[in-house]
Each structure stands twice: as structure tokens, then as C-alpha cells.
N, C-alpha and C positions, 0 to 999 in steps of 0.2 A: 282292484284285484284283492282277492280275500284269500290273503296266506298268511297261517298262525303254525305253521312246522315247517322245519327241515326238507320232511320228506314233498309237505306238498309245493315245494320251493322247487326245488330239484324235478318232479313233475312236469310243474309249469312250463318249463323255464325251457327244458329238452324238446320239449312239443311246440314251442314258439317257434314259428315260421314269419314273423312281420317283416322280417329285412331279406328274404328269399330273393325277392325279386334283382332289389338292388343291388343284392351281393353278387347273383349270378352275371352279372357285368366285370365284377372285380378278379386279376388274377391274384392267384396264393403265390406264384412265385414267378415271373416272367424271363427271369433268367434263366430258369428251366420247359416253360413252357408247360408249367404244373395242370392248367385248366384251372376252373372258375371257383372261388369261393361257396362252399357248402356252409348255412345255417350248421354252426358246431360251438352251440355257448360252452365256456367253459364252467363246471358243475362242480363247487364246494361242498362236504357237507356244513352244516350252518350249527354253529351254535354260542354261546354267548365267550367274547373276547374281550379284553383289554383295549385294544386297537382297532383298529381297521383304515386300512391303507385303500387308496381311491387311486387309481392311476387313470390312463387314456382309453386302453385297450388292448386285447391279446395279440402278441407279435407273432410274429411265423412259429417259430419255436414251440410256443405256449399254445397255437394251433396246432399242430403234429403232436406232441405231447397233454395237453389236455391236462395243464396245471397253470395257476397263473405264475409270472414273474420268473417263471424257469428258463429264460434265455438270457442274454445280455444285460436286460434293463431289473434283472433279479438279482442278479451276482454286483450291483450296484447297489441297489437299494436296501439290501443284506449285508452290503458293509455301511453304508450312511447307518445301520441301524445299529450294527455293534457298535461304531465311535461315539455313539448316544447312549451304549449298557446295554443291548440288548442283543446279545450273540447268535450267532448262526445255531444252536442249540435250543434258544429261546423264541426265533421267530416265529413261527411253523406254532408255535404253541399261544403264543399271546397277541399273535396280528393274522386277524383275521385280511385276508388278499382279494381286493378284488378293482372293478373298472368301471366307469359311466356307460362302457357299451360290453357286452355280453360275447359278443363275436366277433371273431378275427376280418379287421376290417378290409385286407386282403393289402399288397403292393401297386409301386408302379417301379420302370427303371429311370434311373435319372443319369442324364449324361451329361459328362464331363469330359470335354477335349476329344479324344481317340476314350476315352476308358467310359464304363457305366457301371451302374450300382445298382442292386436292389433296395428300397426305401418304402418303409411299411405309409400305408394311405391312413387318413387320418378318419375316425366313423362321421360321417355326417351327420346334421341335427336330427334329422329324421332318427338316425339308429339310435341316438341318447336318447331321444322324446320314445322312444319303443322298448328299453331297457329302464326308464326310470321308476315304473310300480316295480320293477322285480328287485332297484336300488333301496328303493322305501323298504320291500320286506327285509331283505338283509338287515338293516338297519335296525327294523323290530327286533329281529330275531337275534341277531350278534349283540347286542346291545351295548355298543362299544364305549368308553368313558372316555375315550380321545379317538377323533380322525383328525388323520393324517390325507393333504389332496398333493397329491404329486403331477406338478405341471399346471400349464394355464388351462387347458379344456377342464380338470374336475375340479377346479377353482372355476371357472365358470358358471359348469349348470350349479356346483355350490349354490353361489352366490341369486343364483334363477329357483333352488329350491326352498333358500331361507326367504327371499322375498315377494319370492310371485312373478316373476319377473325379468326376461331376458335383457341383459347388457354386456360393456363392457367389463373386464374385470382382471387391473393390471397387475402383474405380477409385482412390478415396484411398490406398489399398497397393500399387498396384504404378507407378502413373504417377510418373517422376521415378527410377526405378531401373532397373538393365539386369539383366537374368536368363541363367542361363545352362540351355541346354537341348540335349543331344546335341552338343554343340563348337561351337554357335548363341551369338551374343549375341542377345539378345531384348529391345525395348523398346518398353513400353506407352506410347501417346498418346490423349490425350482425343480426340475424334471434333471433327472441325473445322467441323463442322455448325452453324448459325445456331438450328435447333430443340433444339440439347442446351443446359443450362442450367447444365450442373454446371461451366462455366467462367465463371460468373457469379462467383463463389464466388471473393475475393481469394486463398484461401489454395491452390485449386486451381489458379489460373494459374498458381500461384508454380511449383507440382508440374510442370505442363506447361510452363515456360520451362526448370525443370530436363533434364524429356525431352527438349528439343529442343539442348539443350547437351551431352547423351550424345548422342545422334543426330547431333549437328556434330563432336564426337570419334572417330566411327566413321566418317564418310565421310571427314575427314580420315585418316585409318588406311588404310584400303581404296587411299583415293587414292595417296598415299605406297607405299604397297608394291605398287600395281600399275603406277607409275609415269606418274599420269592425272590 
């Protein structure tokens, strides 16, 4: 895929239909009885950043609204970043937002006892493998001096697009270290999510206060030499 602007990002990106089919099996909210997931990437404009934050995929929220990181797992991720120096004033301007899959991958309900819950579905490989030229342009195009992968899915395909190569990719090895990839620093965080559990786990927060003390070392960095 041959995208060298913004505009023909945004283009692209709107008129992709690849995951049509599959989405139309998934509901957007089953506790409502919403109907089927609609092909509705969510569309940044693009331009060159400091950061860039990778998460899993657009939740209900950020589906209806048509921004990323505007629901629950924003108003997290917007504080892990001012405790690192980078304030709710300075986000939105120096991290660029985005996900390994394009489209809101739609719910299921998950029951519990007498009660149930809504709980967003996670994109299959299929939708990464069908979002990942449009990850590469961003990439060009933002040209970020650090990413940030929030969670094991974009520590994954990471890990699949520095090597070539599908595997595992545990969170205990990479979270607490910065990596370096194409003249990128790169740093894994646990998913700031309420539903992940692997931050239960004493020895893993220890990991993820580490991440967030590279991650305060690079925004200090960035800051400093761009004079901000």
C-alpha cells in the first residue's frame, strides 16, 4: 500500500471493507441488542509526533464517538501518562493514538452467577493482518521517536513486525525494558484495564512501575530537546 499523506491515509483507510464480513457476525452491544458491527475505522488526522501509543482496539465508546482512547481505557492511559510528565493538556498534542486493529471489534456478554456483563471481543488475526499496511503508514507518516505498546496483543504483532515472524510474546520479558526498532525506542506496558489480572501479580507491577520510569525518562528527553 502506497500512502505518503495524511489525506491519502484517511482515504484509504474509510473505503476499507476487509473485515465486513466478519464483523457483521459480531454485536456492538448485546445488552442492548444494538445489531451487527459496521466496518467504522476510527480516522486520525496524521502528522508527525513524539509518541505514538499502540493499544488493542476501539471499545464501544470510541466506536459511537469516533475518537480513539475516549472511553474507560483513555481516562487510564491519560493518567499512567501524566504520572510520567505528560499532562492531560500535553497528550492530544504529543501522542499520536492509535491500535493494531482499525475497527471496533464489537462485544460478547459474559455471565456471572444470576448477573452478566458486556465485554468488548478481542480483533482476530485476520483483522490485524488487514490493518497492518495502514499501521506501517502511520508509522511513516507520524514518525514517532518512541512507541509505546499497551497490552500483550500490540506487543505481539510488535514483536511479528520487527521479525518476520509470528509468536509468542510474554509480557514478563518485555514489560520494564525499552527496545530499540528502526531508530524507535520502544516500550512495552501492561494494559491499564481493570479486566487484565496479570497486574495482580506483585512482581509484575514491580515490571510495569519500571515501564513507567523509561517512559518518564523519554518524555523528559523529547521535552528537553524540543524545548516544551
Amino acid at each position: 500500500m502506497d500512502i505518503t499523506s495524511s489525506q491519502q491515509y484517511e482515504a484509504q483507510l474509510r473505503a476499507c471493507k476487509k473485515c465486513a464480513v466478519e464483523m457483521s457476525s459480531r454485536e456492538v452491544d448485546p445488552t442492548c441488542s444494538a445489531g451487527c458491527v459496521e466496518p467504522r475505522p476510527i480516522v486520525l488526522q496524521l502528522k508527525a509526533k513524539p509518541f505514538m501509543l499502540i493499544g488493542q482496539a476501539p471499545g464501544l465508546t470510541e466506536y459511537l464517538q469516533g475518537k480513539p482512547f475516549s472511553g474507560p481505557a483513555g481516562t487510564d492511559i491519560r493518567q499512567l501518562f501524566d504520572d510520567c510528565g505528560c499532562g492531560p493538556s500535553d497528550f492530544d498534542r504529543l501522542v499520536h493514538s492509535s491500535a493494531v486493529a482499525n475497527c471496533y471489534p464489537g462485544s460478547k456478554l459474559v455471565k456471572k452467577g444470576e448477573r452478566s456483563r458486556r465485554e468488548d471481543l478481542k480483533p482476530s488475526t485476520s483483522m490485524i493482518s488487514n490493518c497492518s499496511s495502514f499501521m506501517q503508514a502511520q508509522l511513516k507518516i507520524v514518525n514517532p521517536k518512541v512507541i509505546i505498546l499497551l497490552g500483550g496483543m500490540p506487543l505481539k504483532a510488535y514483536v511479528q513486525w520487527k521479525t518476520g515472524r509470528a509468536g509468542a510474546a510474554p509480557l514478563a520479558e518485555w514489560v520494564g525494558r525499552v527496545d530499540d526498532w528502526q531508530g524507535r525506542r520502544v516500550i512495552p506496558l501492561a494494559h491499564t484495564s481493570g479486566l487484565s489480572t496479570w497486574l495482580n501479580n506483585p512482581e509484575n507491577k514491580a515490571l510495569q512501575a519500571k515501564a513507567k520510569s523509561l517512559l518518564a525518562a523519554e518524555i523528559a528527553t523529547v521535552r528537553q530537546s524540543a524545548g516544551i
